[in-house]
RODO-2510 file (C-alpha; in nm, 4 decimals, decimal comma):
residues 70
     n   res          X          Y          Z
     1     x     1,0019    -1,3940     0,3805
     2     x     0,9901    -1,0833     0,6147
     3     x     0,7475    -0,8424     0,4968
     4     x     0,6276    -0,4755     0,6193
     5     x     0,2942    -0,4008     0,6567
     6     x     0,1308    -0,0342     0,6005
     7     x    -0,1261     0,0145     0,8391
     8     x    -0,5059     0,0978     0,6463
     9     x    -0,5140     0,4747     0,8453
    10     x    -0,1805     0,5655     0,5666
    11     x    -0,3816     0,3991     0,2736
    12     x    -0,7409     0,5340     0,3632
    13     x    -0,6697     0,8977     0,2021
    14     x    -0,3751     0,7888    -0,0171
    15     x    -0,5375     0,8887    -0,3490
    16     x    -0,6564     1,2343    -0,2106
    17     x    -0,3811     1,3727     0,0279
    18     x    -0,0362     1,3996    -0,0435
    19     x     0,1346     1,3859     0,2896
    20     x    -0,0037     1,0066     0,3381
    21     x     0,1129     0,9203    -0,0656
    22     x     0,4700     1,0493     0,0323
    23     x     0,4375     0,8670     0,3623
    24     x     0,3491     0,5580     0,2229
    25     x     0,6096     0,5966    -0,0749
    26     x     0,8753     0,6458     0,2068
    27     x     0,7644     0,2835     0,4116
    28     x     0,7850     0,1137     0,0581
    29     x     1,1668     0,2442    -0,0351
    30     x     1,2708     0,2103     0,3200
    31     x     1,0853    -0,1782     0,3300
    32     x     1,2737    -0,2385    -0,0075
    33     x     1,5956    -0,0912     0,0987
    34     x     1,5858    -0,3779     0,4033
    35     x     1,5083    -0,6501     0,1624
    36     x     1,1048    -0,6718     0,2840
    37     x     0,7983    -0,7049     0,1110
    38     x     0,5598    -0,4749     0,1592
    39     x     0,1572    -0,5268     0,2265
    40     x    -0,0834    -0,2599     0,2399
    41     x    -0,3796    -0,2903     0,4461
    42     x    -0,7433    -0,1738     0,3992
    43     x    -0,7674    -0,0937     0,0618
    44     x    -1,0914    -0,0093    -0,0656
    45     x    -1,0729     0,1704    -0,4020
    46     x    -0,9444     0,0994    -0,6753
    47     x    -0,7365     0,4753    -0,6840
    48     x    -0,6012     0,3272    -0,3701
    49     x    -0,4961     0,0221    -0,5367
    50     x    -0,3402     0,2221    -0,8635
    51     x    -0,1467     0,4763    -0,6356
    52     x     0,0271     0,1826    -0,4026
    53     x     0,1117     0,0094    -0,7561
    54     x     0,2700     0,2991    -0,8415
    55     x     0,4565     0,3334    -0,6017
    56     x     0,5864     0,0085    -0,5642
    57     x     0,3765    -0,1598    -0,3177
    58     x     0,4258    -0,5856    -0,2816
    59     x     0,0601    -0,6745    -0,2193
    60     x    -0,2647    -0,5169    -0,0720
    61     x    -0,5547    -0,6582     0,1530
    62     x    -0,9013    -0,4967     0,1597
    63     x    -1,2750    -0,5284     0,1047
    64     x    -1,2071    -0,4051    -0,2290
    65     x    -0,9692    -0,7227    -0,3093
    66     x    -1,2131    -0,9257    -0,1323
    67     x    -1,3626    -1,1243    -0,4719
    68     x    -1,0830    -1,0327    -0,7811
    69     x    -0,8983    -1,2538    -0,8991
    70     x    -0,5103    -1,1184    -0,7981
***
């Protein structure tokens, strides 16, 4: 499957800065759009984790994934 991946500089601030949250919400409903999954990476909160959920996001990598259970 071909899949998108968000770079970790977008998802660092995601939870506290509105221009990345819009810019990430715009990769995701452009990825979907194309038919590709998309994969954020360096997620390290869990507000980081709620607000690419929300928006749509495939799957996340980060330290704060590292030991859950997905």
């Amino acid at each position: 499957m071909n899949r998108l991946k968000i770079d970790r500089s977008f998802v660092r601030d995601i939870a506290s800065d509105a221009h990345d949250a819009a810019m990430t919400r715009g990769i995701i409903t452009l990825a979907h759009s194309v038919g590709l999954q998309v994969t954020a990476e360096g997620v390290e909160s869990e507000q980081q984790l709620r607000v690419l959920r929300e928006h749509g996001c495939d799957e996340a990598q980060g330290y704060f994934l590292r030991n859950k259970e997905c």
